[in-house]
DRENKOLMI-898194 format. One record per atom (N, C-alpha, C): z, x, y. Coordinates in steps of 0.1 Angstrom, whole numbers, padded with zeros to 4 digits, always signed. Atoms other than C-alpha are relative to their C-alpha. Example, Ala and Ser with C-alpha at 12.3 -4.5 7.8 and 13.67 -1.06 7.14 Angstrom:
! DRENKOLMI-898194
+0000+0009-0012+0078+0123-0045+0000+0009+0012+0000-0009-0011+0071+0137-0011+0008-0008+0011
END
This chain:
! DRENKOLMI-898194
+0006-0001+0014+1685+0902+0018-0012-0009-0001+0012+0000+0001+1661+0878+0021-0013+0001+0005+0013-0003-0008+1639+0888+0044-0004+0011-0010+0007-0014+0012+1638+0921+0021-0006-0001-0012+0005+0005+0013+1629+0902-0010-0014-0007+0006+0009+0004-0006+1604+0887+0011-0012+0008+0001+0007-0012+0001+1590+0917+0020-0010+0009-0012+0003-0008+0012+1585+0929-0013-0008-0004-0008+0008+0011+0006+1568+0898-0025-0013+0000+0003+0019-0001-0006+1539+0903-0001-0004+0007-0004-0002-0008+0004+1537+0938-0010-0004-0003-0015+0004+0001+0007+1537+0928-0045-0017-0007-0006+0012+0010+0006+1508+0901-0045-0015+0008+0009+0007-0010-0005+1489+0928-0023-0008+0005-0011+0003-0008+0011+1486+0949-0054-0004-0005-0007+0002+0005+0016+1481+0924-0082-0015-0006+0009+0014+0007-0008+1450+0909-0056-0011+0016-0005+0008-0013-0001+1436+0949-0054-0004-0003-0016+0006+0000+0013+1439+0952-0090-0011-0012-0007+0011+0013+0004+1423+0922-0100-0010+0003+0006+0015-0004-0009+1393+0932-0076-0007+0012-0005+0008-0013+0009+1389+0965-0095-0007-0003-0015+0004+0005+0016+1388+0948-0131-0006-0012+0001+0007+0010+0004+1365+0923-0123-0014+0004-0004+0015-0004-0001+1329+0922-0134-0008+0005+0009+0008-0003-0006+1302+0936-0122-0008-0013+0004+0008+0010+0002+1276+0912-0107-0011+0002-0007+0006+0002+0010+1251+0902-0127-0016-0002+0006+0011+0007-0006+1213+0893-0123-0011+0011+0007+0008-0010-0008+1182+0916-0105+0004+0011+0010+0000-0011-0006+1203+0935-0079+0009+0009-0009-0005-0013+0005+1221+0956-0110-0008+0010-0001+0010-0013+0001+1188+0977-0112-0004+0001+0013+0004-0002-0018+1182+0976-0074+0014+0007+0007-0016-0001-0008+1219+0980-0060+0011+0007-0012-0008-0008+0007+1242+1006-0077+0011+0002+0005-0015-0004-0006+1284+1008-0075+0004+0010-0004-0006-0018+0004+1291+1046-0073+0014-0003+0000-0016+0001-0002+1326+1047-0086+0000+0015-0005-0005-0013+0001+1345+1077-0083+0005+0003-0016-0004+0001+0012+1354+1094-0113-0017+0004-0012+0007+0006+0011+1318+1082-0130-0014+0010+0008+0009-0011+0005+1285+1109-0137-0011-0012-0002+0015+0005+0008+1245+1099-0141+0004+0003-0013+0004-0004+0015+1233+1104-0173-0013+0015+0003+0002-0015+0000+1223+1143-0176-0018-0008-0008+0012-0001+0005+1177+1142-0184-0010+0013+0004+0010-0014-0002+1172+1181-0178-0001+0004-0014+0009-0008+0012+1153+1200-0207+0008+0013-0003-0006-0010+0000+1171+1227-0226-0008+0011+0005-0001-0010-0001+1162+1263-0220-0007+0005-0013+0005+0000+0014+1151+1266-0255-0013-0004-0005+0015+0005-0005+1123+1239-0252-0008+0006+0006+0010-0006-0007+1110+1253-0226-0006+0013-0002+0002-0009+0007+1108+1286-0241-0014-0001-0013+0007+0011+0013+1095+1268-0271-0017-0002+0003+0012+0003-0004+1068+1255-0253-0010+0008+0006+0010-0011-0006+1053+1281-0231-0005+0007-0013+0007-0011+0014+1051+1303-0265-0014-0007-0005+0013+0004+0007+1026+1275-0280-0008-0001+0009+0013+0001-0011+1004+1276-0247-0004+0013-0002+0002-0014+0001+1006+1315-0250-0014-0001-0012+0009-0006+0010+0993+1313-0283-0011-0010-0001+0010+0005-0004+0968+1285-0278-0013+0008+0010+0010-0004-0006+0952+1301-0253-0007+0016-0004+0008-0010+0003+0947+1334-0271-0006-0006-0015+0008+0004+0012+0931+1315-0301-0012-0002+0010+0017+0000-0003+0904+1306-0277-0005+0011+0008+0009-0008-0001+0901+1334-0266-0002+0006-0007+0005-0007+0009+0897+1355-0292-0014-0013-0008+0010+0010+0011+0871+1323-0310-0012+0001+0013+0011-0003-0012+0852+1329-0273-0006+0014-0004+0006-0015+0001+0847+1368-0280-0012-0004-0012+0012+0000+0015+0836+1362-0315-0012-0004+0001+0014+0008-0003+0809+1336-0304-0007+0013+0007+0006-0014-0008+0799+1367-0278-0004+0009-0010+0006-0010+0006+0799+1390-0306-0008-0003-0008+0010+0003+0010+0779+1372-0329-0015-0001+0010+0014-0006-0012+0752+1368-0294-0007+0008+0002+0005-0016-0008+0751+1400-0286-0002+0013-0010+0000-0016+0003+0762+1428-0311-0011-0005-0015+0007+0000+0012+0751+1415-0344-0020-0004+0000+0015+0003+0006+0713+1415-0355-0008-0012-0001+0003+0019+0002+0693+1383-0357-0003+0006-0014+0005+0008+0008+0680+1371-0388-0017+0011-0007+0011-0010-0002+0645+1392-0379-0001+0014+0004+0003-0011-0006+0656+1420-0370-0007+0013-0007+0010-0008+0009+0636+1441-0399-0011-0001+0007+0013+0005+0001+0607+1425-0387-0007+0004+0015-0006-0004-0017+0616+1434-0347-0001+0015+0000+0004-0015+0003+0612+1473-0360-0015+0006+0002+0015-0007-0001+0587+1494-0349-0007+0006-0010+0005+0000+0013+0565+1501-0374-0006+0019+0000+0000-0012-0003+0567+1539-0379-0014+0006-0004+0014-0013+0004+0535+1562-0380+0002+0012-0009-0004-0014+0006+0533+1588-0406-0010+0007+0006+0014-0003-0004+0496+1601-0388+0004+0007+0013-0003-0007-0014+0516+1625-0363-0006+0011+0002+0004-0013-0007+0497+1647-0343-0017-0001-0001+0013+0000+0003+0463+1633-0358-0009-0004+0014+0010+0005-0010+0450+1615-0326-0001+0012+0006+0002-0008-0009+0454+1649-0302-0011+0010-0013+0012-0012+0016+0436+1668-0339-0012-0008+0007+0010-0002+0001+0408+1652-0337-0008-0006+0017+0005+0002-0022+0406+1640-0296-0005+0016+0004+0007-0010-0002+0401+1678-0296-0011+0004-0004+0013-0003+0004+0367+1680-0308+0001+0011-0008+0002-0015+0001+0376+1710-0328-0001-0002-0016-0003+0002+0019+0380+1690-0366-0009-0011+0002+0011+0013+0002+0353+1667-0380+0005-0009-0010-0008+0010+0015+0371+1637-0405-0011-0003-0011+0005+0001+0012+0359+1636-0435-0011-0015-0003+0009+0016+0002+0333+1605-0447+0008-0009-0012-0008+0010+0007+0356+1577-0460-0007-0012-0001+0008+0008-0002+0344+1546-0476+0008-0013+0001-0009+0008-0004+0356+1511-0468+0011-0002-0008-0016+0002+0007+0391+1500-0478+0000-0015+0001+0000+0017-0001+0393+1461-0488+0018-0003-0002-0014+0002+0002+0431+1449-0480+0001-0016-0006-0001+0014+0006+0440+1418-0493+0017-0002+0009-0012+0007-0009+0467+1393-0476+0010+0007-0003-0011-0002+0004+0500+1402-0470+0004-0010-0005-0001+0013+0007+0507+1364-0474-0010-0009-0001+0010+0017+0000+0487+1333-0482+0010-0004-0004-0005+0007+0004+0505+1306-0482-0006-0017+0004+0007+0014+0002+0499+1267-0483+0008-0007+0012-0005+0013-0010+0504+1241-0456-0008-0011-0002+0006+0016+0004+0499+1202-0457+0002-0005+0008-0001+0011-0012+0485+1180-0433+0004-0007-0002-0002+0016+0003+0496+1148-0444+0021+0004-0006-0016+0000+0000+0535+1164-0450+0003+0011+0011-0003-0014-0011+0539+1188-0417+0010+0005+0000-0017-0006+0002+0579+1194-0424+0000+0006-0016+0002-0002+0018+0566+1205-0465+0003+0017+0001+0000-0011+0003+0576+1239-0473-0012+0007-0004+0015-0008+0006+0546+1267-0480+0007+0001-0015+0000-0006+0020+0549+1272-0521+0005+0012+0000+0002-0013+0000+0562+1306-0527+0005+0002-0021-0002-0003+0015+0567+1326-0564-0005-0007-0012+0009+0012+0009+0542+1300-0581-0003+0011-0010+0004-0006+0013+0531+1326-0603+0012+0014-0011-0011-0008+0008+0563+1346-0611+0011-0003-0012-0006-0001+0010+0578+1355-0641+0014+0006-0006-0011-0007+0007+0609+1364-0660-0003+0010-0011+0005-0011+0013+0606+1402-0679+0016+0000-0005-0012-0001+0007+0633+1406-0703+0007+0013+0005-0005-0017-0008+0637+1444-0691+0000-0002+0010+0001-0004-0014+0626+1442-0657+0007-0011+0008-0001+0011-0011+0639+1408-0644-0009-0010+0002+0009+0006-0006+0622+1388-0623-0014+0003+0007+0013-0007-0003+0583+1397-0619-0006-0004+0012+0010+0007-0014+0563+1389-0585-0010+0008+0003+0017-0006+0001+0524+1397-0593-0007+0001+0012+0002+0002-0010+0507+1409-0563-0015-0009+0001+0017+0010-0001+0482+1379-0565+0003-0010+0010+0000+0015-0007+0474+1353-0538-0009-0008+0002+0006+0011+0003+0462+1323-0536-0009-0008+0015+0006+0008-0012+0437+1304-0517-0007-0013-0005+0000+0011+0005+0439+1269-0517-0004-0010+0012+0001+0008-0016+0422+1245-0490-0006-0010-0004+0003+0012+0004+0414+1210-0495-0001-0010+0014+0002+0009-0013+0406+1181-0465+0018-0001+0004-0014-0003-0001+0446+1183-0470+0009+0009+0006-0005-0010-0001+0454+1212-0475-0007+0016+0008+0008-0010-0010+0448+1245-0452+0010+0013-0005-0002-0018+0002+0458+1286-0460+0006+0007+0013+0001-0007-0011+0475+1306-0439+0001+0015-0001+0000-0018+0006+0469+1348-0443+0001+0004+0011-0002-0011-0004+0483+1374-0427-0006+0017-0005+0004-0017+0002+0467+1412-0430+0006+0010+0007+0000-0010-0008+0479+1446-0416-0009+0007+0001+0008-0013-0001+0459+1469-0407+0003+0018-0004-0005-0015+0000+0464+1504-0424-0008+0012+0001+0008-0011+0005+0451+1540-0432-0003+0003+0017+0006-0008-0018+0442+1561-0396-0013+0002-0004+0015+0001-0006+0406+1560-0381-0006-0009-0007+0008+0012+0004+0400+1529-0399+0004-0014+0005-0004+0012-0013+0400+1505-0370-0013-0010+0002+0011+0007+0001+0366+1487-0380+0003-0009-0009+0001+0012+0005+0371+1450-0391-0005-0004-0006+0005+0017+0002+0359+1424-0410+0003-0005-0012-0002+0005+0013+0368+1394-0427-0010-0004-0013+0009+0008+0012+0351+1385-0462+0005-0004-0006-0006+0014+0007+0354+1356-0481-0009+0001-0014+0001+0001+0016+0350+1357-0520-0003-0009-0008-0005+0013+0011+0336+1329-0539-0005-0001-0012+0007-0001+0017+0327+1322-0575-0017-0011+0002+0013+0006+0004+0293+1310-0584+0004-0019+0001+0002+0016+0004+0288+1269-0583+0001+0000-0019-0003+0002+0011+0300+1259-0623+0002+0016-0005-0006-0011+0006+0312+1293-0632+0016-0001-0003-0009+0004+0006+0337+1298-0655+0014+0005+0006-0009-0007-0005+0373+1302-0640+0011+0000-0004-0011-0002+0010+0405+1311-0649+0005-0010+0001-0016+0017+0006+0434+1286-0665+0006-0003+0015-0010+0007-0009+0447+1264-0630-0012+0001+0014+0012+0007-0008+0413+1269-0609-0007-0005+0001+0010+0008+0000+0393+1252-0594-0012+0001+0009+0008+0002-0006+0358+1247-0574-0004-0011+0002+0005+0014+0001+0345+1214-0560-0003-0001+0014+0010-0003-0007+0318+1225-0536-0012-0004-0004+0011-0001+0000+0282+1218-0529-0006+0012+0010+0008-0004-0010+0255+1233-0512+0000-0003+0012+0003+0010-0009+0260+1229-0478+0016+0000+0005-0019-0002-0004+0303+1233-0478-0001+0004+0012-0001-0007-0005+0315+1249-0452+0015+0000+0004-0015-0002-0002+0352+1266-0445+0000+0009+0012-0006-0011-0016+0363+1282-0412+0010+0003+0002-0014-0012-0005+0387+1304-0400+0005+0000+0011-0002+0003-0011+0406+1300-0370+0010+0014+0005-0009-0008-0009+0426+1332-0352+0015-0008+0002-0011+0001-0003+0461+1327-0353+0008+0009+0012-0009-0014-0007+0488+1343-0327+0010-0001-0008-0008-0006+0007+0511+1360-0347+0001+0014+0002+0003-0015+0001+0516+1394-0335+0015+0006-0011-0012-0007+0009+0551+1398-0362+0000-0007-0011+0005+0005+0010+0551+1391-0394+0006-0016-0002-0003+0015+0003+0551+1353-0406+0015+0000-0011-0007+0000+0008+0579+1342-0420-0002-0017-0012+0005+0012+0010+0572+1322-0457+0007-0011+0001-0010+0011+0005+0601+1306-0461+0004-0009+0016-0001+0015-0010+0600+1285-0426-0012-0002+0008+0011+0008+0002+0566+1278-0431-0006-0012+0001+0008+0018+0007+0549+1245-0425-0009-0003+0008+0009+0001-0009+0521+1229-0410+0006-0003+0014-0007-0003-0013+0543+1222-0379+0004+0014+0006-0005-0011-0004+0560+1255-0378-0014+0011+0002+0011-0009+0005+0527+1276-0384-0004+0005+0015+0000-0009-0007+0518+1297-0358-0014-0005+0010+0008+0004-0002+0497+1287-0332-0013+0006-0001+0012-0006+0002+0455+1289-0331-0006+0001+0012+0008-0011-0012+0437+1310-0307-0016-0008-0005+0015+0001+0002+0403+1295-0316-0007+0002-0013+0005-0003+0014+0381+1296-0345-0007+0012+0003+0007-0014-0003+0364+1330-0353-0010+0000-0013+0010+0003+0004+0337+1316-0372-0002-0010-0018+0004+0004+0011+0321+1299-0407-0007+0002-0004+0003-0003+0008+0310+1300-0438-0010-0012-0009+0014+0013+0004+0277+1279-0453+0007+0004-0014-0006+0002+0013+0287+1277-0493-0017+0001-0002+0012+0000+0008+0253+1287-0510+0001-0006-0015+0001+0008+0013+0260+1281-0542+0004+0012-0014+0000-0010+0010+0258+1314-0558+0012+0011-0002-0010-0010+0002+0289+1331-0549+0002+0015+0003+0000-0012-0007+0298+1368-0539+0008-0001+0012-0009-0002-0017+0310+1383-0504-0011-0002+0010+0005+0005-0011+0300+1372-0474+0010+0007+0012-0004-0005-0010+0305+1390-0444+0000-0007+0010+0003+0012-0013+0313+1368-0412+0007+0003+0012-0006-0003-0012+0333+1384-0387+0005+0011+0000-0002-0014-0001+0343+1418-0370+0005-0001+0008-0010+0002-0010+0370+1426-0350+0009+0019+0000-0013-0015-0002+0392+1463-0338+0012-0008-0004-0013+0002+0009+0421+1465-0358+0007+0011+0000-0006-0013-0010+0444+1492-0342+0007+0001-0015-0007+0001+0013+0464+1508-0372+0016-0007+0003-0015+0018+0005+0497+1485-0382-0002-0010+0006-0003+0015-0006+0487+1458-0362-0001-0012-0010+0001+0012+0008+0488+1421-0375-0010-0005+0004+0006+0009-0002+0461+1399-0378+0000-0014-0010-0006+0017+0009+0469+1359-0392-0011-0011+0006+0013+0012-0002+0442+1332-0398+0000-0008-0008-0003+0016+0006+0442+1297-0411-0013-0004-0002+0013+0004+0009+0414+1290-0435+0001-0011-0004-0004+0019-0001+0407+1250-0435-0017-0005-0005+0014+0006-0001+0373+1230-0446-0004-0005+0009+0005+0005-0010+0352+1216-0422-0003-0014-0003+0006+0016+0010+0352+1178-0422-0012-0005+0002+0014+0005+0007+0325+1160-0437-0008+0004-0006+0008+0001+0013+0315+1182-0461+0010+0002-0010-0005+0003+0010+0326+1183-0494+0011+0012-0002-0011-0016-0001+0355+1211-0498+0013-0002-0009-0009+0000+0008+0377+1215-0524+0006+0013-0008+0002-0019+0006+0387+1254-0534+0015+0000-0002-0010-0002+0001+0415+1265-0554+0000+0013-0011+0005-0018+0007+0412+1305-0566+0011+0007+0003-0013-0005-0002+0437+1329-0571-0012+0014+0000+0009-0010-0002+0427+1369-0561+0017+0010-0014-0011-0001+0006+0450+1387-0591-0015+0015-0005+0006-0015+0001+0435+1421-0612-0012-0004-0007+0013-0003+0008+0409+1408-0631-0010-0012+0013+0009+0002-0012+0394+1392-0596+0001-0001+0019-0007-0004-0019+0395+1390-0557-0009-0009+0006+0006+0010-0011+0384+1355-0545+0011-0003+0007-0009+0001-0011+0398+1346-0515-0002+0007+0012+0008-0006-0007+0395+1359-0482+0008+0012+0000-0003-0015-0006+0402+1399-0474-0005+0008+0009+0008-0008-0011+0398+1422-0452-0005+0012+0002+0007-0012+0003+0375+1453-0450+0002+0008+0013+0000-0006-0007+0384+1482-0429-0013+0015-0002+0014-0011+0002+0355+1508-0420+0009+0011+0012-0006-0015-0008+0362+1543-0407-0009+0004+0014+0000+0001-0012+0362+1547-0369-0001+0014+0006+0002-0016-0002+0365+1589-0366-0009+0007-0009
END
């Protein structure tokens, strides 16, 4: 018997040693995040992504990526398909005069005696040296009709000052009248002029003209002495007598519809001051005279 109680005792203090060794603490200090006790029984902690998210997510890449593309096309189509801005202006300028050149290249029709045709600007408008970002002036002289609206007189203005400088455009119209030239319009020294004109010239002025390139039509409204179109050279001047009238000063081929644009400016050091409007009851300013060519 007692060897068997003996027995039993060891046996017992066996087990209460193990258990105690299972329920003690963990150690403590730097190697719990380095050194890990896999006990059976015990799971990580689960950090995969549902099925759902990820679904989730791809959809907003999907549709991200077709927002830019569809905002890429559009940019393309605004590039490419739609019109600029000028594109009226980019139009060929149609001939109604079909069949005339081979009429009378045949020697077989003689054109009638036509006498000159005086065009006046398509635009004049105003630029300023001393503000080169200034807008040209436009509708200075338009009015409000009770019936009609809004009125726009076909009158223009020619205004040049040590300042200020003109810029005109002409077309050329009418078939077989491809003979040039510009003339410049001026009132008598103290003659009387209408309400907002002015003269303040001597004997002895003089104003010049300079060739612009502009082979399409100018555009008014982004106008300025910066923007204005470059000059090809002067194409001559004008002495100021005193007395007024047309003055003939330059000649030039003038194919039918073409453009021609020139920047009328005083000459410095003499006295120059001109501000005339060309409207129905006058026509100072400069214009241009076509003479018949067939």
């Amino acid at each position: 018997m007692p060897r068997h109680d003996a027995e039993y005792e060891v046996l017992l203090s066996e087990d209460v040693d193990a258990s105690e060794e299972s329920q003690s603490p963990p150690p403590t200090g730097g190697r719990l995040s380095s050194e890990k006790t896999w006990l059976p029984g015990l799971r990580t902690p689960s950090t995969s992504t549902s099925p759902l998210a990820l679904w989730l997510g791809a959809l907003v890449l999907v549709i991200a990526a077709t927002d830019l593309a569809a905002v890429a096309y559009t940019a393309r189509l605004a590039r490419t398909v739609f019109a600029p801005k000028d594109f009226a202006a980019r139009l060929e300028y149609a001939s109604p005069y079909i069949g005339l050149d081979e009429l009378y290249a045949s020697g077989q029709v003689n054109s009638s005696v036509l006498e000159p045709i005086t065009i006046r600007p398509r635009i004049a408008a105003q630029v300023f040296v001393r503000e080169p970002d200034r807008p040209a002036p436009r509708g200075e002289h338009d009015y409000w009709h009770e019936t009609y609206g809004r009125m726009s007189p076909n009158e223009r203005r020619l205004r040049i000052s040590p300042d200020v400088h003109t810029i005109i455009q002409f077309r050329a119209i009418d078939f077989g009248m491809e003979d040039c030239r510009l003339e410049l319009t001026l009132p008598a020294l103290g003659e009387q002029l209408e309400a907002g004109a002015s003269l303040s010239m001597t004997p002895g002025s003089r104003i010049e003209l300079f060739h612009l390139a502009a082979p399409r039509p100018i555009d008014v409204q982004a106008l300025t002495y910066r923007t204005r179109p470059r000059a090809q050279g002067s194409v001559g001047s004008v002495v100021v007598d005193g007395k007024g009238g047309d003055v003939e000063f330059y000649k030039f081929p003038c194919k039918w519809s073409s453009l021609h644009a020139f920047e009328v400016r005083c000459v410095e050091g003499t006295e120059c001051a001109l501000d005339v409007w060309s409207s129905h009851n006058t026509t100072y300013g400069v214009n241009m005279v076509q003479h018949q060519t067939i």
